[in-house]
MARTORNU-606549 format. One record per residue (C-alpha): x negated, y, z negated. Coordinates in steps of 0.05 Angstrom, whole numbers, plus 5000, padded with zeros to 4 digits. Each point is the difference from the previous one (the first is absolute). Example, Ala and Ser with C-alpha at 12.3 -4.5 7.8 and 13.67 -1.06 7.14 Angstrom:
2
475449104844 497350695013 
END
This chain:
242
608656654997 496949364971 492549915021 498749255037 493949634963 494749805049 500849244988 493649855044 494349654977 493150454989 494249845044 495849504971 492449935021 497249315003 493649585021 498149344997 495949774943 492150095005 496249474970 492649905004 497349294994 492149934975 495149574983 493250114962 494349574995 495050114948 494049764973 503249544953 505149864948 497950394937 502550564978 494150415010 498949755071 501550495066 503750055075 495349825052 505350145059 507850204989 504949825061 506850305004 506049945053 506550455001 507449765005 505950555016 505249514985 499149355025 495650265064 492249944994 497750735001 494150135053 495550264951 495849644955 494650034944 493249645006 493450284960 493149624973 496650454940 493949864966 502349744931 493550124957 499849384981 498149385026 504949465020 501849324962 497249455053 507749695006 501850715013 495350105059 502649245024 506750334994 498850705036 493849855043 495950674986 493549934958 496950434953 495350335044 504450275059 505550244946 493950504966 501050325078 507250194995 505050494970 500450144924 508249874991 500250684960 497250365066 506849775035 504149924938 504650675009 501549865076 501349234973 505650264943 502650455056 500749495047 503449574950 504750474971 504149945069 502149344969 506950024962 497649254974 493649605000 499149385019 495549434977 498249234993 497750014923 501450754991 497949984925 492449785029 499750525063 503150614955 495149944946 494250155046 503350435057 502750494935 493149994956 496350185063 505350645009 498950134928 491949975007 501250495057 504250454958 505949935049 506449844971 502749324991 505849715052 507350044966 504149635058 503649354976 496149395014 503149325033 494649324995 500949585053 497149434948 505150064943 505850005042 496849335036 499849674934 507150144994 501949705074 494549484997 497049884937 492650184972 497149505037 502250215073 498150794976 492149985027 501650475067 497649425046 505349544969 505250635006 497750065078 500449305016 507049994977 502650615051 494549665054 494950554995 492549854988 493250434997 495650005059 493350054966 497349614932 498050644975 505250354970 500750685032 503650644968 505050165054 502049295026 502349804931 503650684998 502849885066 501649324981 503550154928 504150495033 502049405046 500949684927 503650604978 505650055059 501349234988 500950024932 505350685005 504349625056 496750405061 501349485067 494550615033 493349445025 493850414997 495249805052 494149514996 494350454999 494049565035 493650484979 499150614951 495150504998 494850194939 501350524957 501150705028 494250284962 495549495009 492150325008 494449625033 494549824940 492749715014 497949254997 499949694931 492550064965 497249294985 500749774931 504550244936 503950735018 496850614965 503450434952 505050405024 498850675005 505450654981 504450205061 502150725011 507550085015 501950355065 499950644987 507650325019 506349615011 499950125065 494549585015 504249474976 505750195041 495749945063 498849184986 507049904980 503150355064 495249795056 504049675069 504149425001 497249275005 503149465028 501949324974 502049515053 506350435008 500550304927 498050695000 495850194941 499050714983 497250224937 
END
């Protein structure tokens, strides 16, 4: 008796694509400079994921003046925070949910975000990368690719001068699902809240800074842990958990 091949097609799991969208600002432009905060925002597909990134660290260094114009955090409060190799494991983790990353001049926010994995001894991302600014040169040209020229076109706009972490993620990733076809509108977001990890830090002494002085790491992982899963905050409507 001849068998009957099963002609039916095998199961086949899929998902949506996860992409994570960040931003980094730093204390300047050279390559030995450092991240002062790091926002990130997740996409499953072409829906904004609930979750999203948003940490301060001390960077060790002091920041260029145009710098502190740009992210609004002097060099006395950042000696307060976070070392970024305290939080850098829970950081890659939270990353590596990403299938692609996402960024407006990725060549400028990788160099820093993967030297300060590699000064933490944590390995480097591997996802594919997509910059929001190259492929606006190709739709626009390079003189509509600055990200406030790139928002005016898809009638987006900052709220604040100073440019914070997670509204210019939240914002390229508005960016992002305009330049891959997406009709999806992500909401106006009208206020956002500091950094998760932000600490308190005394008033600033009179005068020039001191030195700064050597800063113990925390002492297990799960210290870290604690600051980067502490309850939701809330952001005119967008829920930000880190």
């Amino acid at each position: 008796m001849r068998r009957a091949f099963n002609m039916s097609i095998p199961a086949v799991h899929t998902r949506k694509k996860r992409v994570i969208v960040l931003d980094t600002e730093t204390t300047g432009a050279l390559p030995w400079d450092r991240i002062v905060t790091l926002g990130a925002v997740r996409l499953e597909g072409d829906e904004l994921d609930r979750q999203s990134l948003y940490l301060i660290f001390d960077p060790r260094r002091d920041s260029h003046p145009a710098a502190i114009q740009s992210h609004g955090y002097d060099d006395w409060m950042t000696r307060f925070q976070d070392l970024f190799s305290d939080l850098a494991p829970r950081i890659h983790a939270w990353l590596s949910w990403a299938d692609e990353i996402v960024m407006h001049g990725c060549i400028f926010d990788m160099q820093y975000l993967q030297r300060e994995l590699c000064q933490a001894s944590v390995a480097e991302l591997t996802q594919p990368t997509f910059c929001t600014m190259e492929r606006a040169v190709e739709l626009w040209g390079r003189e509509s690719a600055d990200l406030d020229e790139c928002l005016k076109r898809i009638g987006k706009s900052r709220i604040y001068r100073i440019h914070g972490a997670l509204e210019d993620a939240y914002l390229t990733a508005a960016l992002y699902l305009h330049q891959i076809g997406s009709k999806r509108p992500i909401a106006r977001v009208n206020s956002w809240s500091p950094p998760k990890n932000l600490k308190p830090h005394p008033p600033r002494p009179p005068g020039k800074l001191p030195r700064r002085t050597e800063k113990k790491r925390l002492g297990t992982i799960e210290d870290a842990h604690l600051i980067l899963s502490q309850g939701p905050a809330r952001a005119s409507g967008l829920l930000i958990e880190t």
